[in-house]
N, C-alpha and C positions, 0 to 999 in steps of 0.2 A: 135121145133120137140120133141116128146116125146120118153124117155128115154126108155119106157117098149118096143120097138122091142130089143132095144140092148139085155137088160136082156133076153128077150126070147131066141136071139142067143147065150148070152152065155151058157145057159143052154140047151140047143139043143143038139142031140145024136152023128151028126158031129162033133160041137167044142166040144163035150168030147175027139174024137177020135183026135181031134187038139190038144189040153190039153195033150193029152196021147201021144204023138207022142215022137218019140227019140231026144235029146237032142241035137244041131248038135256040140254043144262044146266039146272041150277034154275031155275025163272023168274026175268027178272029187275027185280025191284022195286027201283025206284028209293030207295025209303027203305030197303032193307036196303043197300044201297052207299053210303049216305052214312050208314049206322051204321058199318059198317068203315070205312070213310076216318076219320073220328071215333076209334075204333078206335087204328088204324097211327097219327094223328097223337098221340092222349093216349101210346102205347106211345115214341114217339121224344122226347116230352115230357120219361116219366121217367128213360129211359135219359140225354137231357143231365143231369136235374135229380144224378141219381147218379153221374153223370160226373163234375160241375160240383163234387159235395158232396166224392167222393175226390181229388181236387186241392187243395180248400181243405185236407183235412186233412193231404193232405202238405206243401202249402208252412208251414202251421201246426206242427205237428209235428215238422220240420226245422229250425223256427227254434226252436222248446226245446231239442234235443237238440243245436244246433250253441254254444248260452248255455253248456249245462253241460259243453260240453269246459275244459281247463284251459289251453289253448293253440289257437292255429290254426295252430301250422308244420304241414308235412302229415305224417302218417301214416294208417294203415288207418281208421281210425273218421272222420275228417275228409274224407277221400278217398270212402268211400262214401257219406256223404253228399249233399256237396256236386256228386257227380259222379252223383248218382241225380237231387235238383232240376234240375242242367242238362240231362238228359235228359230231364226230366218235362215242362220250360218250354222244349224246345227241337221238343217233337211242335208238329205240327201239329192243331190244335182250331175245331170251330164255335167262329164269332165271338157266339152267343151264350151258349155255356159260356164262351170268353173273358171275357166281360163280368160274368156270372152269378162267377165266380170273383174279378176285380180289383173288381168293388164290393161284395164281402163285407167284412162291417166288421172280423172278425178280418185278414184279409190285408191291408188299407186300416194296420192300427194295427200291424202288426210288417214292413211293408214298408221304411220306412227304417233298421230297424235291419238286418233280412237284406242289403241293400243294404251297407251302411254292413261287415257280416260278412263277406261275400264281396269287399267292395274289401279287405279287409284280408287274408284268407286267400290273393286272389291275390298279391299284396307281397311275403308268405309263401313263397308256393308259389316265384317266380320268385327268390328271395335265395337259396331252399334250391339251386335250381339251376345259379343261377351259381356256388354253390360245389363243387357237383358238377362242372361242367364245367370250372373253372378246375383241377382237382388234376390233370387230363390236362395245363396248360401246358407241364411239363415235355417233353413229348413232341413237344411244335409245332404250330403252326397248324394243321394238319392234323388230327391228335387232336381239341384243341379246335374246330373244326368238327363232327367226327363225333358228338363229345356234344353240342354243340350240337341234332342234329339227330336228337337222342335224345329231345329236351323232349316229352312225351305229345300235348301242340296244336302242334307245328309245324306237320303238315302245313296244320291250321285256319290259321295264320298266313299260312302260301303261299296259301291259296284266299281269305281276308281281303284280302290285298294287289294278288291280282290283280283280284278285284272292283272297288277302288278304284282302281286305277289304270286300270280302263277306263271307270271313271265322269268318273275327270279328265283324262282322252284324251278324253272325248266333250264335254266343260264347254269345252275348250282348244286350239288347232291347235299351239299348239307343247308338245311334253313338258318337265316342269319338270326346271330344273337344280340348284335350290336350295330344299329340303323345310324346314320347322322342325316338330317332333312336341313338343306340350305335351302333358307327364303321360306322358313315356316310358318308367318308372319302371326295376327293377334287370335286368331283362332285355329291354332294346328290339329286341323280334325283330320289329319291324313296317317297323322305321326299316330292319335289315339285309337286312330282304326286298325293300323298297322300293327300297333303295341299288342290289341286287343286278340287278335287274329294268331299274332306272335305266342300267346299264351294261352290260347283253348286250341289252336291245330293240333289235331292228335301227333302229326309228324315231329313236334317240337316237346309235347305234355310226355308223347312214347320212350322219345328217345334218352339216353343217359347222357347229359352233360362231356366233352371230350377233358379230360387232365387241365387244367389251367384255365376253359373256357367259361362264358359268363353264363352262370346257372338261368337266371330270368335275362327276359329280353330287355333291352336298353334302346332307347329313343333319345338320341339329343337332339336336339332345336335349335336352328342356326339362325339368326336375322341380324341385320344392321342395325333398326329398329330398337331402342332402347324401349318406347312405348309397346310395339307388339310382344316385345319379349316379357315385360310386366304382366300385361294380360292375360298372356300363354300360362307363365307363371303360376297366378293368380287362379286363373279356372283350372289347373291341376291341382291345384292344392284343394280347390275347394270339391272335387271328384273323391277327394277321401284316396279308397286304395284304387279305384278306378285309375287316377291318376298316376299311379307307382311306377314308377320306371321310366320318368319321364326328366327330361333333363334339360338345362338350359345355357345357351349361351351369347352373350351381344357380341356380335363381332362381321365385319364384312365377307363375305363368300372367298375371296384373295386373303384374307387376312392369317398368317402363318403364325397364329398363337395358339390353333387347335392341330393336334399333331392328327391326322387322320387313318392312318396306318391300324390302331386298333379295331376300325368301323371293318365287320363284314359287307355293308354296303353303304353308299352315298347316295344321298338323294338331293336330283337339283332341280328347284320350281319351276314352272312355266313361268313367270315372272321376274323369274334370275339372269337379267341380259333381254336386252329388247332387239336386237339382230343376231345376225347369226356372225359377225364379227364379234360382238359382245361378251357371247355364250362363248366361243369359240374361243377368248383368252381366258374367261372364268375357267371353263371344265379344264383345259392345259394344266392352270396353277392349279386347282380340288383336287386336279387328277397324280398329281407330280406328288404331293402329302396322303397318297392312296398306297396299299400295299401290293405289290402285284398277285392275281389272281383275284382283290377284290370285285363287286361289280359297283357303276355308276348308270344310277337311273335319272332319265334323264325325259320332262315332261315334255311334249313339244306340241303339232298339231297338226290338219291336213284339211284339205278342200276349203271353203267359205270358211271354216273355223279359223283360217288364218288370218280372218277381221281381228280376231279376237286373242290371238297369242301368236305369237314369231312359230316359225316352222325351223327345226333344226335339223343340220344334216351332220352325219356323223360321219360320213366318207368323204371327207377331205384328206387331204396328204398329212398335215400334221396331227389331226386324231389318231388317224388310221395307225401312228406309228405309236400311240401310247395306248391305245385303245382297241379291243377286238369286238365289231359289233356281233350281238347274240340274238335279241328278239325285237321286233319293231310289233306293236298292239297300234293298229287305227280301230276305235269303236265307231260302230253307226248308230247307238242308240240315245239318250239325254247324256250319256258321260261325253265332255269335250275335248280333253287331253286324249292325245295317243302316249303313249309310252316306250321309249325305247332302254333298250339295257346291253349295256358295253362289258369286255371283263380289262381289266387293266393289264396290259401287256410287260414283262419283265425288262 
């Protein structure tokens, strides 16, 4: 049907006097409109300000109830907890309830301890698991794979790893042959996702090895921890060939007995340095034992998730001079690390 009758009727001497007709709406005063806008603004005011206030009380009040347990292995009471704050701190919030929230002075004064609670209860969490997974060895690789793959955040772990590694596929034209992970502590499921990923990529199965470079992919494991390192160990070995290529070392993150200059990249925990002064003389030294051009990845975190891990900033003046930043990844979905990746300057 063609358009041109409409036009004609709206342009018709009738639909003028229709056009022209009175308004059947209240009049409209312009200071009664900008008393409601006034209005809907105070009204979304309070709703952040009681938004803002029920967050402070939960991250507050899960740091009491999380003091007076008698342990952190996990069980029910630890578990809902700690798994109700990561869902609290894992929404999505106006940046200025964010704000209104991290500069509250009770959250400000029990934030490195919560911090300091939660690195501890995952340590926990992840021992309790390796030994769950380990009582299947008998049964072979296989088994222990399947428990493996039982751990409650795996999947988080596989959506973690692939982020990262297309953050370091976008930093690099060649895919790294040789990873080092500081702070991989008793269950390094980031090192075995990463390994795994390393060796089915078609980018890495296609390509021909360069003169002198590491034919398979290498994963070394860094921790202080002489017990997570046993564990780490432990559940590679018992992975069979799943576990191949995996490697380990006790030694502190500063500590100048692993020459780092062979790694195509380094990797340093969210749990490696609990500030950002911390982190900031760790990556220095990691970084100083790096080759130039390699990269450093570097976990960190953003909005509410900063209950739960320190936030790093990598433009500071003395990074900036060893360090060129490349990609910053904040996710909005269950994965809680953002990811940034630096390349080491000459």
């Amino acid at each position: 049907m063609s358009l041109l009758p409409s036009w004609l009727r709206l342009g018709s001497p009738n639909r003028k006097m229709e056009l022209m007709a009175p308004c059947p709406c209240e009049p409209h005063d312009s200071l009664t409109i900008v008393e409601k806008t006034n209005i809907l603004q105070d009204q979304l005011a309070d709703a952040k300000s009681r938004k803002s206030q029920w967050l402070v009380r939960t991250v507050l009040e899960t740091h009491s109830e999380l003091l007076e347990l008698p342990n952190l292995r996990p069980g029910p009471a630890i578990n809902q907890l700690l798994g109700n704050l990561v869902s609290v701190c894992s929404e999505i919030h106006n940046q200025d309830i964010v704000d209104k929230v991290l500069t509250n002075p009770g959250v400000q004064g029990v934030l490195p301890s919560l911090r300091h609670i939660c690195a501890q209860a995952e340590s926990c969490l992840e021992l309790h698991w390796v030994e769950q997974i380990l009582q299947g060895r008998d049964q072979g690789p296989e088994e222990v794979l399947s428990r493996l793959k039982g751990f409650p955040y795996y999947n988080n772990y596989e959506e973690l790893t692939r982020l990262e590694l297309c953050a370091i596929l976008s930093a690099t034209k060649t895919p790294p042959s040789k990873v080092a992970f500081i702070g991989s502590g008793p269950l390094p499921l980031t090192s075995l996702c990463l390994l795994q990923s390393l060796k089915q990529d078609a980018l890495v199965t296609s390509m021909s090895p360069a003169p002198g470079t590491q034919a398979e992919p290498v994963v070394l494991n860094v921790d202080y921890d002489e017990a997570a390192i046993a564990a780490s160990r432990s559940l590679c070995l018992a992975l069979g060939e799943h576990g191949e290529g995996m490697e380990f070392i006790c030694a502190e993150a500063t500590s100048p007995a692993k020459d780092l200059s062979e790694f195509d990249v380094v990797y340093m925990a969210a749990l490696v340095g609990m500030s950002q002064a911390e982190k900031e003389g760790i990556m220095l030294q990691v970084v100083g034992r790096m080759r130039k051009g390699a990269l450093l990845v570097v976990r960190s975190s953003w909005g509410l998730r900063t209950c739960l891990y320190p936030e790093v900033d990598l433009a500071t003046s003395s990074l900036l001079k060893k360090l060129e930043p490349c990609v910053v990844v904040h996710p909005y979905g269950q994965v809680v690390n953002s990811v940034m990746v630096a390349k080491v300057r000459g």
